[in-house]
PAFIFI-247817 format. One record per residue (C-alpha): residue in three letters; x, y, z. Coordinates in steps of 0.1 Angstrom, whole numbers, plus 5000, padded with zeros to 4 digits. Layout:
! PAFIFI-247817
AlaXYZ
...
! end
This chain:
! PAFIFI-247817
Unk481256214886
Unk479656004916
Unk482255884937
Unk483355564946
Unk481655384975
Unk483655265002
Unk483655015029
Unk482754695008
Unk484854375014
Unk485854174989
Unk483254014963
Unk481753744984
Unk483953785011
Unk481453975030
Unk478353945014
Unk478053525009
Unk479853375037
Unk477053085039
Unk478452915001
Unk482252805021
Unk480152685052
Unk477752525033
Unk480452385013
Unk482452275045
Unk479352135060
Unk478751865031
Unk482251785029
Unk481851665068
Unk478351465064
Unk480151335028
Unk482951215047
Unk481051145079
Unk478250875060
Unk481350735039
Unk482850615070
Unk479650425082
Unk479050315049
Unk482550145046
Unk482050015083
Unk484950105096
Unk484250365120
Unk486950375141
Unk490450475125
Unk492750185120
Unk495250065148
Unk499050035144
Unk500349745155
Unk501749955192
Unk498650005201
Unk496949665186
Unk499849435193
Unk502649295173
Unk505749315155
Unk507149535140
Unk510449435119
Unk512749695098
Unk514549525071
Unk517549655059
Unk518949575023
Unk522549485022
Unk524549494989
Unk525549164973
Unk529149094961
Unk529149064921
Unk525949214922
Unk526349614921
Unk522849824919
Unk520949544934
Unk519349744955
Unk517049954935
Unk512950014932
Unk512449704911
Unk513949484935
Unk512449644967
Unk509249644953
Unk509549284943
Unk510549174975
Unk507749344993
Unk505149144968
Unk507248834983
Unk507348885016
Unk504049025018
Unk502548675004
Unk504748515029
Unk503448655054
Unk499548695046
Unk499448335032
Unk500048195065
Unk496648335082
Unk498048655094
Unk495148905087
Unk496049245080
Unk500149255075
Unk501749565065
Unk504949585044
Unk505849925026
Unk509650025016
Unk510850305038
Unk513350525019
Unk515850354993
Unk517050035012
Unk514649965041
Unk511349765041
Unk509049765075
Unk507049445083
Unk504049515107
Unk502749155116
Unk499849225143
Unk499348935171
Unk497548685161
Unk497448325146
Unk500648225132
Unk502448565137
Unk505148395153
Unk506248165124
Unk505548465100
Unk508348665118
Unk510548355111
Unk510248335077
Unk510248745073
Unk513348835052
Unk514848475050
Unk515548395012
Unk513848095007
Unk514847804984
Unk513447844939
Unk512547514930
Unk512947374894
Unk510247064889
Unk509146864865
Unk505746854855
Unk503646544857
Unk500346644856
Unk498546974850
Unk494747064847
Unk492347384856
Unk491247434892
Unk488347564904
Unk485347464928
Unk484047224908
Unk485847074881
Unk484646754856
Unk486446414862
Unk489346404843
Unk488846274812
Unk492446104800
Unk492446274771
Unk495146604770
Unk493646984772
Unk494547244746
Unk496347504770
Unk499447754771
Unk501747764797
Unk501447904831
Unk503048304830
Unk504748444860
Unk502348544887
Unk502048884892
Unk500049184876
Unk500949114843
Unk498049044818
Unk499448814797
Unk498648844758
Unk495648644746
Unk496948504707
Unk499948334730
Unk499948204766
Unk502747954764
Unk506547994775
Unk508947774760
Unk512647734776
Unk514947714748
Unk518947734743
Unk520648034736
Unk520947954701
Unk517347764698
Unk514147914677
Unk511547964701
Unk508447804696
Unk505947934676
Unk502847814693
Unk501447744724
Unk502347414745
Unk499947144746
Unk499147094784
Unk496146934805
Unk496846534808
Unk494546364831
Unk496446344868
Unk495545964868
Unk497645934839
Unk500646144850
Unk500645934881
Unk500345554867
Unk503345624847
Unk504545784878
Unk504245534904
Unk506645664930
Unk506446024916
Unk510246064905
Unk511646304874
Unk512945954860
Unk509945824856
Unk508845834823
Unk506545764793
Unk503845864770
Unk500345864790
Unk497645634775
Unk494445804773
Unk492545474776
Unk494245404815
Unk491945504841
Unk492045504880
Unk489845184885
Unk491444994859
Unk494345044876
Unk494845194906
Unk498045364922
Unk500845134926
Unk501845284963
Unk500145464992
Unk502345754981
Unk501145804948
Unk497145754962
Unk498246034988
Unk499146274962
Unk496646194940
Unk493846214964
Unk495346574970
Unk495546654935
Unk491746594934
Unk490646774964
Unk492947114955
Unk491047354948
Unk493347694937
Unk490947894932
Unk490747914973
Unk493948144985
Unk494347955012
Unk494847614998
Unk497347784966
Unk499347914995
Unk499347605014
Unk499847344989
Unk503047304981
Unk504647475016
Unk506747295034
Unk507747035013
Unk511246885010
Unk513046944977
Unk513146564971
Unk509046534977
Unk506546504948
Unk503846814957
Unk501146974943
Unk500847334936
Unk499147634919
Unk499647874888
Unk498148104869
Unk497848164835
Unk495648474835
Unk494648694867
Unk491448494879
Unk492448164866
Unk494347864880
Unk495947564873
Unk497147234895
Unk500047064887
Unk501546724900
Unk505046824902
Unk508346594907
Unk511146644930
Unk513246904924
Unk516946854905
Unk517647244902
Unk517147484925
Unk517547864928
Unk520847904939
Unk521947674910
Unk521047984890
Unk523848244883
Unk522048534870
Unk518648574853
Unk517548894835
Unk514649034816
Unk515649134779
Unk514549184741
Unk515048894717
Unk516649084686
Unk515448864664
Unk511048854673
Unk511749174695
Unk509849044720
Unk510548984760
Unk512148674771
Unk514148624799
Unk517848514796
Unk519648234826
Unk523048154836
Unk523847844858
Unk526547804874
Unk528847494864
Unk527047204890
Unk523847404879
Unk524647404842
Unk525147014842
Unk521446964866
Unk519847154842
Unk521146944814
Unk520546644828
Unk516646754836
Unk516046914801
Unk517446644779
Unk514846434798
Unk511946634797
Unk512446734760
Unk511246394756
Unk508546394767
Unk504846454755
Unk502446784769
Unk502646824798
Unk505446634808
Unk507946814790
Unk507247104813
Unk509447224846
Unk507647424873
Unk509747724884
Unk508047724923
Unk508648014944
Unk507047984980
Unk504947684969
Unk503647854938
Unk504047784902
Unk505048144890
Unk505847974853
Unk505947654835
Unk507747634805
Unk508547374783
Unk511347224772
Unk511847134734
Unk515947054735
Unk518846984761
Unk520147274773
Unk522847364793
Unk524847694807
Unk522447924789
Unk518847894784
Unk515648154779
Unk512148164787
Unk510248314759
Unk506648364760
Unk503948644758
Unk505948854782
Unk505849224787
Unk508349414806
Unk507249434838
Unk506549074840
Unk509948964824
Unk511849184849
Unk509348984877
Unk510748674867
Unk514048754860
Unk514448894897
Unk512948574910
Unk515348324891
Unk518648524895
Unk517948654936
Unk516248324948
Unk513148424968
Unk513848754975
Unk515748984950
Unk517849094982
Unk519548995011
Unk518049175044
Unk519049225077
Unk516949285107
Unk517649635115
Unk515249665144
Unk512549465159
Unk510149605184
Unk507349385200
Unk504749575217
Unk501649375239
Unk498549585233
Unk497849615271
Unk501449845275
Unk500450045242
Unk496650115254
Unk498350235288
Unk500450485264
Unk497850595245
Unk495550645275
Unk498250845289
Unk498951045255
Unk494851115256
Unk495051225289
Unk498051445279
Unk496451565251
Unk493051685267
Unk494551835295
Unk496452075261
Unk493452125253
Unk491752225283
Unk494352495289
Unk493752635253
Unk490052625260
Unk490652795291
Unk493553015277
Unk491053125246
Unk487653215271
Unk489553405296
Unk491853615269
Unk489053625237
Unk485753575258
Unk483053615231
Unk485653485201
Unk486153155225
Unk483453015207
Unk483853075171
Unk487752925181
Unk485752635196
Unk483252535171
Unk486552565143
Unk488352295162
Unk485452085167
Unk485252095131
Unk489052025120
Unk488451715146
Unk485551595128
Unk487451645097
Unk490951455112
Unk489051165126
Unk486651055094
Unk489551115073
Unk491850855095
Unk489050615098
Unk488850645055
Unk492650625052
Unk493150325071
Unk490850085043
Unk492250325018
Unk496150315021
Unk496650145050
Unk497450395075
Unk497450295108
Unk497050525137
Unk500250465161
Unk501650655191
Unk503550875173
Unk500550985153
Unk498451045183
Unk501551305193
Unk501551475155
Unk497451515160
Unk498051685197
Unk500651915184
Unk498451995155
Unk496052155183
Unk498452385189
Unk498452485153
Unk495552535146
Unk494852745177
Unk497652925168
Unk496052995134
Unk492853135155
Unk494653365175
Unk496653525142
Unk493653605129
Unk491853735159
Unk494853935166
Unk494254105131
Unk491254195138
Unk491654345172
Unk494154555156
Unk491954705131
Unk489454795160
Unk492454985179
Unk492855165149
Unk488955305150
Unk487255075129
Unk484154935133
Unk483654585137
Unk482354465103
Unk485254635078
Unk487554565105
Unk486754195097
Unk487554245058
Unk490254435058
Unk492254185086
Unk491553905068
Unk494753985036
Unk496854035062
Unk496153735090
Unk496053515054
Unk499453615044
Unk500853495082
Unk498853195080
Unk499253055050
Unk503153095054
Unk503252955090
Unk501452615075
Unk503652655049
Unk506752595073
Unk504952345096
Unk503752135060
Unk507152155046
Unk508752055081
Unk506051765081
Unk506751615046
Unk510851635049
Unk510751445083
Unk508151235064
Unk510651135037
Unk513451115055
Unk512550915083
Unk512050525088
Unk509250355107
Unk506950485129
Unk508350835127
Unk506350865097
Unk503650865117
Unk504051145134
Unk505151305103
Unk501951205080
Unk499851345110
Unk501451675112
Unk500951765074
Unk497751615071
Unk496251865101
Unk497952125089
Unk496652125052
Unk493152065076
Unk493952385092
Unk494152555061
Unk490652435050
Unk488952495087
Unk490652885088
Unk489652965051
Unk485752785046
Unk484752795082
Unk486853025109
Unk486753335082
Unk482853275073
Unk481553235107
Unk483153545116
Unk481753745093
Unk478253615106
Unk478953675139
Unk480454025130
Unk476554075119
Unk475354005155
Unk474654275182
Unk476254065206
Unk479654125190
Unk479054435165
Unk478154675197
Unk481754545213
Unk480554435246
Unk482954355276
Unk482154005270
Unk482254015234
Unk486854045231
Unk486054285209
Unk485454595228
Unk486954945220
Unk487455065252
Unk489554765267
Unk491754715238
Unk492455115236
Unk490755205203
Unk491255575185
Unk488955745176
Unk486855625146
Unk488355645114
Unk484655745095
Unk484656145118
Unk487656205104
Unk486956125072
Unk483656375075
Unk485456645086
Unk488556635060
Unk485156615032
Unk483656875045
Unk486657145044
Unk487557055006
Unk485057274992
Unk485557605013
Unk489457615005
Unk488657514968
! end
């Protein structure tokens, strides 16, 4: 029976170390060309090294209102705020939640950063309009024509795809049918308006589709005003839907945008407002037991209750599209229902709603604007001059860590120096295309406190090195040669490393999820080097050393090499003994 041979690594351990670098070294010219491809070659800045402010919001809990504060609502107030703030020119805001109560506003300096700050957590007013005058919007639209487009109503903005056998909402009484079909929307603006001369919710009347603008013009310079913007508005641009109706008074006529599907948009010529948010008690999203489908359910309050009456009972005489209210939220139409009788007290929107877009609108019309009422918890401004002196200095701080590991690792490892070098040259590669990738991707933006978590990681990964290294040395004081004493280190400096990551990963995400603002940063940092240090140590650090265990240069153990018997105090081989012990078996058998 031959006998087993010995001194073999692991399958592919030893014998293919150039698949993992190979496999390593597309990984970096993958992520290397993605980052000039995307053109952003630089990672993203946060706004303490850019320039800003940075605002933490902190949700407080609303009398009557127990378990406000929950996902739905935070979520729906970041949407809100987040259009607030980007609809004013402010390129590039940030909002994100931060735990279970706390939402952080980034606003970089720039145009109009200022008056975003201002309106950053204030609970702006919910209109209720009526609708003069509706019609699609987009760059180039036909003269109107007098005559009244086939349309269904405008759905709450917001991702919901909104079902294509029934676009319209209808507001009906608690104890009304809902409409079977779709409203009938579209009249020329020309008519809305000559019925409308001073643009009131009194003014009334069936549009004639024979009136036109030059057989009779606008009776005021206030009407020509708003229908001259009427015909200019053009919603498909975002800056013009954000802009349209903002900053209007409640008792102004306006115009405004909706959407009826995502990618389509509507004007409207809307009346002063009679109702407004806070005139609403509470608003929820349910299921109509009797089409199960989703409407949405309101409760006025008593001076609410008798607005709304007054305002329906008007409009439910109407014809398409003045029987319509706008519900406007930040100068956007997020629905516009109609109205078929008087209501009152009670009243529900029913339409082609789904969940998600129900609870949307719900949230809207029973919170106001926002869902919640915040408090500024913090504000920090930073000018980007004092937060490029910081990160100069935490640069500086950080190479001069990095020098003394450099010169820490030639002056204790000599030869292994370099395969220690040419491993964190790579995790740096890897760190830096990655940041510049996540910064389009996500939105992470590279702040102080990341520039800290990406010095410490240094230290980890040298650290990682070093265990390793260690391992080996070990195995050569034992009396192994270099190339087994390679294989069998590697279990045991895996076992250390993988459960020192382990710690420093698991450290990384708790302070990630416990922490608020740019704490995170750090935090994110730290576990994203360390899973890199992972990838470096097992597809490039392990690899190249088997290669250069292959080399005379190291495999002879010179002085220079770190690796030499004599200095690290090495027994006697291991393989004599092993001869000797074989060769005295057979006489005493």
């Amino acid at each position: 029976m031959a006998a087993p041979k010995k001194g073999r690594g692991p399958s592919g351990g030893q014998g293919r170390p150039g698949r993992a670098l190979a496999l390593i070294l597309i990984a970096m010219v993958a992520l290397t060309g993605g980052m000039f491809l995307s053109g952003h070659t630089t990672p993203r800045l946060g706004i303490d090294l850019a320039g800003g402010t940075s605002i933490t919001l902190k949700a407080k809990s609303q009398p009557g209102k127990p378990g406000a504060i929950n996902p739905t609502n935070m979520d729906t107030a970041v949407g809100i705020i987040e259009r607030r703030v980007n609809g004013l020119g402010v390129s590039e805001a940030e909002v994100q939640t931060q735990g279970s109560d706390n939402i952080i506003v980034n606003i970089p300096k720039g145009t109009n950063s200022e008056q975003a700050r201002e309106q950053v957590g204030t609970t702006a007013q919910l209109y209720f309009r009526p609708v003069l005058a509706v019609q699609a919007s987009g760059p180039e639209q036909p003269a109107p024509s007098g005559s009244p487009t086939p349309s269904g109503g405008a759905t709450p903005s917001g991702d919901a795809s909104p079902k294509a056998e029934d676009k319209g909402e209808e507001a009906t009484g608690s104890e009304a049918t809902p409409s079977a079909s779709a409203t009938t929307q579209g009249r020329a603006v020309t008519e809305g308006l000559k019925k409308a001369p001073t643009p009131t919710p009194t003014d009334s009347g069936e549009p004639k589709p024979s009136d036109t603008p030059e057989a009779s013009p606008p009776a005021d310079p206030a009407t020509a005003k708003l229908q001259e913007a009427f015909a200019k508005l053009d919603c498909t641009d975002p800056k013009q839907r954000t802009e349209a109706a903002q900053g209007a008074k409640p008792a102004d006529s306006v115009v405004a945008c909706g959407s009826n599907v995502p990618g389509s948009y509507e004007k409207y010529v809307l009346g002063p407002s009679e109702v407004s948010g806070g005139d609403v008690d509470e608003a929820q999203a349910t299921i109509d037991q009797r089409t199960g489908q989703w409407i949405v359910s309101m409760e006025f309050t008593s001076a609410g209750a008798k607005k709304f009456q007054t305002i329906t009972s008007r409009l439910s005489q109407q014809q398409p599209p003045m029987n319509q209210f706008g519900i406007v939220l930040d100068g956007e139409v997020v629905s516009a229902p109609s109205v078929s009788q008087a209501l009152s007290k009670n009243a529900q929107i029913s339409g082609s709603f789904d969940q998600q877009s129900a609870e949307e609108l719900g949230n809207i019309l029973s919170y106001g604007a926002l869902p919640l009422t915040f408090e500024e918890s913090s504000v920090t401004t930073v000018t980007a001059a004092l937060g490029g002196e910081q990160l100069k200095a935490g640069l500086i701080a950080g190479a001069i860590g990095l020098a003394l590991v450099v010169i820490y690792l030639v002056a204790y490892y000599r030869g292994l120096a370099f395969i220690a070098l040419l491993s964190l040259l790579v995790s740096g590669i890897l760190t830096y295309t990655i940041m510049a990738l996540l910064g389009p991707a996500i939105g992470f933006a590279l702040n102080l406190p990341a520039v800290c978590g990406a010095i410490v990681a240094i230290g980890i990964t040298a650290d990682s090195f070093i265990v390793y290294f260690e391992r080996v040395r070990d195995e050569i004081r034992e009396g192994r040669t270099l190339r087994p004493a390679i294989e069998r280190a590697w279990p045991r400096a895996r076992r250390t490393i993988l459960v020192s990551d382990f710690v420093s990963f698991l450290a990384a995400a708790v302070l990630f999820l416990v922490t608020v603002g740019k704490v995170q940063g750090f935090a994110f940092t730290l576990g994203l080097t360390t899973l890199l240090d992972v990838v470096v140590v097992f597809l490039f650090t392990k690899p190249l050393m088997t290669l250069m265990g292959r080399t005379k240069f190291f495999s002879q153990g010179g002085p220079w090499s770190g690796l030499d018997p004599k200095r690290l105090g090495a027994q006697p081989p291991l393989r004599r003994s092993r001869r000797v012990s074989a060769s005295t078996e057979p006489k005493e058998a």
